[in-house]
N, C-alpha and C positions, 0 to 999 in steps of 0.2 A: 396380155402377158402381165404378170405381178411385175411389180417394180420391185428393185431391190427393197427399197425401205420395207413395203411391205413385205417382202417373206423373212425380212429381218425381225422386224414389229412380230410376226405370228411364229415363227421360232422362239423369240424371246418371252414372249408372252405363254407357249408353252412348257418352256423350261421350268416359269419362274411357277405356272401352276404346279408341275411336276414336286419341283422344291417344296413349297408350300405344304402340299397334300404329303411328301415324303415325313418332313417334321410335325406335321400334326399326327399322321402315323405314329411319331417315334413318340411323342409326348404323351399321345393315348395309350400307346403302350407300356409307357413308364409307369403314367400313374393308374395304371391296372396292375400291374407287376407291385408299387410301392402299395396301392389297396389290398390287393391280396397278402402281402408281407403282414401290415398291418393286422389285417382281419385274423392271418393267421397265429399273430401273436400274441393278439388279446380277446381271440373269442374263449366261449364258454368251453372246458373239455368236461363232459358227461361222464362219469365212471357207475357202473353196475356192481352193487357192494351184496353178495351173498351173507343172510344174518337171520337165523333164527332159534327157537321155535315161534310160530306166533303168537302175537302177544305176552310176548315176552319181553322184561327192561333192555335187552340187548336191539328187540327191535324199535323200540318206544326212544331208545335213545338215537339211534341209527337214524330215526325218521323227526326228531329234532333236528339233528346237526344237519340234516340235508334244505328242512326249512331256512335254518340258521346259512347254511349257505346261499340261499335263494334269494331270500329276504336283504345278504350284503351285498348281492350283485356279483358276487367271488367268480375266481375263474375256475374252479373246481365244483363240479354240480355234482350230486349223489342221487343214484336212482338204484334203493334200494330192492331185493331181490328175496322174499321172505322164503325160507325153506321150513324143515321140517325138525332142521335141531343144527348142532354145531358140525357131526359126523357127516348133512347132507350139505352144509355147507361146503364144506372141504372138498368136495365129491364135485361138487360144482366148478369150484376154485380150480381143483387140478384138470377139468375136461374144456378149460379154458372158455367157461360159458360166461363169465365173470372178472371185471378186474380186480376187485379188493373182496374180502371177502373176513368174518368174525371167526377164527376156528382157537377149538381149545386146543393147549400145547400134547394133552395124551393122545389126541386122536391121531391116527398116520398121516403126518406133518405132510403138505403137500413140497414137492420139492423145487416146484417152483417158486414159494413161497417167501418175500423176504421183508421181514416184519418193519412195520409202518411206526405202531404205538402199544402201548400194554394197556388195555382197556381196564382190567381187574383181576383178583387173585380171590380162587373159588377153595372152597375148605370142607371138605368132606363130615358130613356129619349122619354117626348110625346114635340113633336110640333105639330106648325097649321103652314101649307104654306103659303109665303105670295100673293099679289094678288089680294086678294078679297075687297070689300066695305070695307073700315075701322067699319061703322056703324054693320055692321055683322061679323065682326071680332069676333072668340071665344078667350074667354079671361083666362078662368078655366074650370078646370076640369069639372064643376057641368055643362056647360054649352054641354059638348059631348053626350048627351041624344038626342037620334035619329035621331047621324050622323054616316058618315061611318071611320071608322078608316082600316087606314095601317098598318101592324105587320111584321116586318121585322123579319124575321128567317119563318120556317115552323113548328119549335116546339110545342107543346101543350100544354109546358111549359110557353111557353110565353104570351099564350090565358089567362091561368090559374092566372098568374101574373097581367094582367092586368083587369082579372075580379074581382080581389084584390081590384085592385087600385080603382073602380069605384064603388064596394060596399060599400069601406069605405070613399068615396065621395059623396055617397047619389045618385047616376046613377044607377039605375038597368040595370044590363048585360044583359040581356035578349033585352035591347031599342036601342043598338046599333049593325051596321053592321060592320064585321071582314072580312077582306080582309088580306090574307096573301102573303106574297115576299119569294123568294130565298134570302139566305145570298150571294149568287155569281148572279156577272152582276147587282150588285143594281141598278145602275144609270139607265142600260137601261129599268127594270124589272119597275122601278115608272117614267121612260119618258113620258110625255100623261097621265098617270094618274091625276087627280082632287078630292082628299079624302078632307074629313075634317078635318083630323088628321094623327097624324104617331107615332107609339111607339118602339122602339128600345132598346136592351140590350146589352151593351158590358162594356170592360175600357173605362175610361178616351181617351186613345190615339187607339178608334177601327176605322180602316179604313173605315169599312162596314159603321158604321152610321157616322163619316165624309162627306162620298160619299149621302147617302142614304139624307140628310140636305140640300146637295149644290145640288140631283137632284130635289129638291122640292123647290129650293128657285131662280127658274129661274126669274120669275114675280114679285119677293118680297124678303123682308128679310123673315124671318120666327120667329113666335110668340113662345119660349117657355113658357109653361105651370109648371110651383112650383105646388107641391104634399103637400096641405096644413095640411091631415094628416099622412104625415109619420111617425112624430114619436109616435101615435097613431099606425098607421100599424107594426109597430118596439115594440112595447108592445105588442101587440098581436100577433105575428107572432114571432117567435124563429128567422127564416130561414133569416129574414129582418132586415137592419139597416137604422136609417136614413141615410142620407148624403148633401151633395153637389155639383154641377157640377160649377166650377168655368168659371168664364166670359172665353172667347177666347178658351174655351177646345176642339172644333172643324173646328174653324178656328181663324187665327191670323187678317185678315181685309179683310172685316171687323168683326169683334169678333161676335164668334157663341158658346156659347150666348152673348150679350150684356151685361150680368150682373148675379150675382149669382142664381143659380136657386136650389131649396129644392126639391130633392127628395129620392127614396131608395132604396139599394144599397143590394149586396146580393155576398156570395161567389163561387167560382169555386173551386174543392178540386181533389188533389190528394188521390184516399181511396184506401186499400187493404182488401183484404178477412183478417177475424180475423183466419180462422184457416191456414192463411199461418204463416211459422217459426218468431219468434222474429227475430231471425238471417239474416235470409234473407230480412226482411221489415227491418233491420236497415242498413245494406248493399245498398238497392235498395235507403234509403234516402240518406244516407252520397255519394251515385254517382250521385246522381240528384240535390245535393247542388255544387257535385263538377264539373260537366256537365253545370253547368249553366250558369258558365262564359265565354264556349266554345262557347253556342250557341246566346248570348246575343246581340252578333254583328247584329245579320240575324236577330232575334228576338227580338226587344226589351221588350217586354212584358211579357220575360223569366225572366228580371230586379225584377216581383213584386211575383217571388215564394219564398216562405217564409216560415217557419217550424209552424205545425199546433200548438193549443193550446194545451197542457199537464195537464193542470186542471183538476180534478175527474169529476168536476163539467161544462166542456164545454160542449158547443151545440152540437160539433161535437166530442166525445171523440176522440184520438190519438189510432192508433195500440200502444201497448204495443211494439211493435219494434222501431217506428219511437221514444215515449216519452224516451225510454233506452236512444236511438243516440241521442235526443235534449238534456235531461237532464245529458248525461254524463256517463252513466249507461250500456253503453254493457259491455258485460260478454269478458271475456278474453277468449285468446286459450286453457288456462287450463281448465278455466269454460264450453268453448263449448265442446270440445272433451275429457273432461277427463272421458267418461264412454269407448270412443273408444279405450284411451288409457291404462286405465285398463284391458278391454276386450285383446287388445294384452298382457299386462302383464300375464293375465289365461290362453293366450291361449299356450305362452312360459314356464310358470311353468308349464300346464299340460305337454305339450310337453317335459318337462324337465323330468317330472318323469314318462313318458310313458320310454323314453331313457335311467332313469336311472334302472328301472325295467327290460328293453330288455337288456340291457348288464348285470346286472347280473343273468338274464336267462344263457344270454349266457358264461358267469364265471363258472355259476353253472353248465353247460354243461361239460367246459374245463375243472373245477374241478372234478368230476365224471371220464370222459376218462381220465384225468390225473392220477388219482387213479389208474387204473386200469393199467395206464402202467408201475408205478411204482414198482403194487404185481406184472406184469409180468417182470421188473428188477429184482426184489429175485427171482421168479421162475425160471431166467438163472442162479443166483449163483451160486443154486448144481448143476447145469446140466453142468454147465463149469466146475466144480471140479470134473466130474464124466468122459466128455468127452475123446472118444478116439480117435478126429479126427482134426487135424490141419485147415482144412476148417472149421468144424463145428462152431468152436471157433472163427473163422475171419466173420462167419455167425453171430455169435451171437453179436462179436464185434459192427457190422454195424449196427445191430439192436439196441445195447446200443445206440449207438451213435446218431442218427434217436430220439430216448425216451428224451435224452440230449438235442438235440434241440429243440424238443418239449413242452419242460419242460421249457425252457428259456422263449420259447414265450408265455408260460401261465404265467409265474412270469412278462416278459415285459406288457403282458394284464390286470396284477391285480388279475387273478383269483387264483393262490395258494400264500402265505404270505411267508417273508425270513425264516421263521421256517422250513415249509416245504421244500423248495429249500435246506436248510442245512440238511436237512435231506436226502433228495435225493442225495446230493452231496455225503453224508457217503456211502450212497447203492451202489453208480455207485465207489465208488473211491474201496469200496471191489471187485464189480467184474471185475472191469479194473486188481485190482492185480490177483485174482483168476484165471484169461484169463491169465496171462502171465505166473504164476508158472505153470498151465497147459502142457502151451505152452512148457516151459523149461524142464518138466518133458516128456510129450513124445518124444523132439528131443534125451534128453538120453539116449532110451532105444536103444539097440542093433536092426539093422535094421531087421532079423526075426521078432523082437518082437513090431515092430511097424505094429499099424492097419492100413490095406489094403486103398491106397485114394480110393473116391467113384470113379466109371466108368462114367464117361463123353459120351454122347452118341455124 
């Protein structure tokens, strides 16, 4: 049969594994809980930017600032998503295949859409080649009634724009011929061509219609055409402003144009899904303000991104993320993570009082066996008083002694109070004496009358 000590010792010793293995539990658990927070707070978020046509500045810059982000290590990564023009970006944007996405403000504005940054402001530009009779020379707008026009881009966007310009010019769209170009290899794509006209959309400084002006003005200087209702068009249309194209804007000499020419101007906009984070739309703008001056060398046209309007009342509302970062308004780390960092503080107080419950289970264990070894302390008293055998007593001794330890290490654990420990102390100091007057009592007696030691086998 076990002796008490031992199924005390093997209780005990299972508990305190128990314990043990419970807090390492909880500590692995924590710091997989506090790693995962982490990881979650400062990994990389990927976004899918819809932006084309290709080969186009818009995609050349698109695919800088994504380098530019790679290259800082930033937590905003760009994986951009090359379409077929601004019209199929949009189309993307709104079937949610995409999170940010380049679309121009005439196209059917996606409504999920809530503007990031203003990339640039594109300027409508019609000429006439030069060449021809002066006496048939087209002079305005009202006069391109059933001739053929050049449209530079492939967009349907840009059909769409110009069927604009000629309805609020008094041209029925329907009377003229639409011939479209590639934005790549302009010069070569209208070399040999003979239109009566040519319409282009870009900046102020766009290579494309640079090119697309100096390959139509082989035979002549070339006629532009002022947009006598634009700001007409610009009331009626949100998406439109008037403008300007100032003399010399696409070439220095001789000056292309000759002289100020009126027309209307329209933006290019960085947009995000509204249901992406605050957090991360104000992140992806404050890195593409600060990206910009990376890539402005290579790109000059990176020069006119700009932070969108904030106004309730704009055409193009702001994400609620981008208007935080403009106006000054993101949320701090407190404000971002403080449900995260709550949620660790419950998960360490439960954790605390799961740990402070297991131990004293396990008290309440020690105190029980402890009990128990203590009535079996008084149960040696009389038996030592009573003892006729010198071994018996040096049995019982070891065994006191064994309880004594025992005993220390339940007062060193907490689970019996210095009350009991002084009371134990009274039990164990009686039958330490009681063992030795024993003791001193049977060496006196005359050696007949001393009991037989046990046989040893």
């Amino acid at each position: 049969m076990m002796s008490p000590h031992g199924q005390y010792s093997s209780s005990k010793s299972r508990a305190r594994v128990r314990m043990w293995l419970l807090l390492l539990a909880g500590v692995l658990g924590l710091g997989a809980a506090i790693g995962g927070m982490v990881y979650y707070v400062t990994r990389p978020v990927t976004l899918r930017i819809a932006v084309g046509p290709p080969n186009s500045d818009d995609v050349k810059v698109v695919q800088a600032l994504s380098q530019a982000f790679a290259r800082d290590h930033a937590k905003i990564r760009l994986r951009p998503v090359i379409t077929e023009g601004a019209a199929e970006s949009a189309a993307s944007f709104s079937a949610g295949k995409v999170d940010l996405a380049i679309v121009r403000a005439d196209v059917d504005f996606p409504k999920s859409a809530g503007a990031v940054a203003f990339l640039r402001k594109n300027f409508v530009t019609l000429w006439v080649p030069g060449g021809g009779p002066k006496k048939s020379r087209i002079t305005s707008i009202k006069q391109l009634a059933g001739k053929t026009i050049g449209v530079v881009g492939r967009t349907k966007a840009n059909i769409n724009l110009l069927n604009v310009i000629l309805d609020q010019s008094g041209v029925a769209p329907d009377s003229v011929h639409v011939m479209q170009f590639p934005t790549t290899g302009i010069s070569e794509a209208l070399r040999g061509q003979k239109l009566d006209a040519y319409l282009a959309v870009g900046p102020l400084n766009s290579r494309i219609t640079a090119e697309a002006i100096a390959a139509t003005a082989r035979h002549g200087e070339p006629t532009f055409l002022s947009l006598d209702t634009a700001e007409a068009i610009a009331q009626k249309f949100a998406a439109y402003d008037s403008g300007e194209i100032p003399a010399g804007s696409f070439n220095a000499a001789p000056p292309r144009p000759d002289d100020t020419v009126t027309t209307i101007s329209f933006g290019h906009h960085f947009v995000a899904q509204r249901t992406l984070s605050d957090t991360t739309v104000a992140a992806f703008a404050r890195q593409l303000f600060a990206a910009r001056q990376a890539v402005i060398n290579e790109f000059p046209q990176a020069a006119k991104i700009e932070t969108p309007d904030t106004d309730k009342d704009a055409a193009i509302p702001a994400h609620p993320g981008a208007a935080a970062f403009v106006d000054g308004e993101e949320k701090s780390f407190l404000d971002k993570y403080s449900d995260y960092i709550w949620g660790v503080i419950m998960i360490l107080s439960v954790m605390g009082s799961a740990g402070a419950w297991f131990a004293g289970f396990v008290r309440r264990d020690e105190r029980t066996t402890n009990t128990s070894l203590r009535e079996r302390l008084l149960e040696m008293l009389p038996e030592a008083r009573k003892s006729t055998s010198i071994e018996e007593l040096d049995a019982m001794q070891a065994e006191a002694d064994v309880i004594m330890s025992e005993t220390l290490h339940c007062f060193e654990d907490g689970a019996i109070e210095e009350g009991s420990l002084t009371a134990f102390s009274i039990a164990l100091e009686q039958f330490h004496n009681a063992v030795a007057d024993r003791k001193a009592f049977l060496i006196t007696l005359p050696e007949p009358q001393r009991p037989p030691r046990p046989h040893v086998a």
